[in-house]
C-alpha positions in Angstrom: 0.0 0.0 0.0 1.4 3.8 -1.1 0.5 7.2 0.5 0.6 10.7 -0.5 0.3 13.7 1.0 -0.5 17.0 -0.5 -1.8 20.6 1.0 -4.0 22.9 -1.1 -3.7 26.4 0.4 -6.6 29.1 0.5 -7.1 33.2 0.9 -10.5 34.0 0.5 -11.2 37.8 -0.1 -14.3 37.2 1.8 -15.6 36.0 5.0 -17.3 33.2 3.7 -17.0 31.8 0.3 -17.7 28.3 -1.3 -14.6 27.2 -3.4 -15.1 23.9 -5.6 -11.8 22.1 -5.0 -12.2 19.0 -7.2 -9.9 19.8 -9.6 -7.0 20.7 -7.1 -8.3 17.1 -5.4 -8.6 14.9 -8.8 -4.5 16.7 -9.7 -2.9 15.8 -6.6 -5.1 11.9 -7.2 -2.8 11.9 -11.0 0.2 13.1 -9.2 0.3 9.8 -6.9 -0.3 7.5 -9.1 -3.3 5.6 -7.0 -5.2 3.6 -9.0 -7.4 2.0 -6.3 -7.9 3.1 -3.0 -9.3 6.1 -0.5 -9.2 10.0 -0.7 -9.5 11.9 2.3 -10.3 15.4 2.3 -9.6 17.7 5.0 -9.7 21.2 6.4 -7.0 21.8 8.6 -8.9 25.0 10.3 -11.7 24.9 13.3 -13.2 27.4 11.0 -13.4 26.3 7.6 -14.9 22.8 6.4 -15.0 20.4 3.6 -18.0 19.1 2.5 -19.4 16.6 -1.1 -22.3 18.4 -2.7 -23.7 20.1 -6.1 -21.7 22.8 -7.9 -25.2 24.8 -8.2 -24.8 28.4 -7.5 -28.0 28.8 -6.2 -27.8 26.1 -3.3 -24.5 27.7 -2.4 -26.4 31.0 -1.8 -29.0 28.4 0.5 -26.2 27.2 2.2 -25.4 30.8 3.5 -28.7 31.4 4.5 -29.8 28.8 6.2 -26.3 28.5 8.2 -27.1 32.4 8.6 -30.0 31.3 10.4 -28.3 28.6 12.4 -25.1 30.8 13.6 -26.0 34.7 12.8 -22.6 36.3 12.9 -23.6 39.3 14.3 -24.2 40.7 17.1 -20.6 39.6 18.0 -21.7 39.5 21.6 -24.4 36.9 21.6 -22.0 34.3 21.8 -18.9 33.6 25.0 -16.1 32.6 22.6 -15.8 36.0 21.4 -13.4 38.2 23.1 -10.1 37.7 21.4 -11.8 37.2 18.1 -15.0 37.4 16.7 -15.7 33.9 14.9 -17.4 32.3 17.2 -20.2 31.6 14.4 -17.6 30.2 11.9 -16.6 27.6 14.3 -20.7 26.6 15.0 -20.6 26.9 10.9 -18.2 24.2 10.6 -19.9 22.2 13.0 -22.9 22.0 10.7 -20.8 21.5 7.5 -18.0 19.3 8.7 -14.8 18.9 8.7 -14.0 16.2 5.8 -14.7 13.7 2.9 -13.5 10.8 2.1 -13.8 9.5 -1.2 -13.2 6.3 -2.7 -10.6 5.9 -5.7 -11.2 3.6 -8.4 -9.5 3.5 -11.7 -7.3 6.3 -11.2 -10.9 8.4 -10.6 -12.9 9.8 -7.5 -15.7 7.5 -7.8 -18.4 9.9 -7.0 -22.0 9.9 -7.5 -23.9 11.7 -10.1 -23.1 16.4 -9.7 -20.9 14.9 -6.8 -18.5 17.7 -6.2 -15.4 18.6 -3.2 -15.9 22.2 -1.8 -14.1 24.5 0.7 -16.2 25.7 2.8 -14.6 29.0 4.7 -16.3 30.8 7.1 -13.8 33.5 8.9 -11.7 33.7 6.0 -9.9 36.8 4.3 -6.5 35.2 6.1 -4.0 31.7 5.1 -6.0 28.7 5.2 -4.8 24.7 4.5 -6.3 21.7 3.1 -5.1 18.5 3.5 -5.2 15.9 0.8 -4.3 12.2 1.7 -4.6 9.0 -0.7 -3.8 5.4 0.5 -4.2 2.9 -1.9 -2.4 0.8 -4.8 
């Protein structure tokens, strides 16, 4: 059985964005040479997340409202872990969204279902951000 290891790095310009990272995912998949095996997916930030859903713009605009809803960022105040910082709902965000994929690898491919797609969810973003990606297999 091989390994590989491989960070993607993110900057959002925004607070919260949605970044579909599939094709940073399926390159470092070709760069190991894994034909058969498991992908796991990563955010390596309490206030990002990776998540498996449809590239659809509109349900990326859902996503923000309803987690809104769930974790209002402001008033800042409402919640205790503010003080230092002020992300207390990012961290509730990524709670709801979770904090990784795993995907299994056959042929050489992410064997995903049908509009299955890899996304970076960030959530106090607008600062350096890592992903990791991690194939075992053959």
């Amino acid at each position: 059985m091989r390994s590989y290891r491989k960070e993607l790095h993110f900057h959002t310009k925004t607070r919260r964005a949605y970044v579909n990272i599939t094709p940073q995912v399926e390159a470092a998949l070709a760069e190991s040479g894994i034909r058969e095996g498991l992908c796991l997916v990563n955010a390596m930030n309490i206030t990002a997340s990776v998540f498996i859903n449809d590239n659809e713009s509109g349900l990326h605009r859902d996503f923000e409202r309803w987690l809104e809803k769930l974790a209002p960022e402001k008033p800042y105040e409402q919640y205790d872990h503010n003080g230092y910082e002020d992300n207390a709902d990012a961290h509730l965000k990524r709670s709801v969204m979770g904090r990784e994929v795993v995907a299994a690898v056959t042929g050489g491919r992410l064997d995903f279902g049908t509009w299955e797609q890899i996304f970076y969810g960030e959530f106090d973003g607008m600062r350096d951000k890592r992903v990791l990606v991690k194939i075992i297999g053959e």
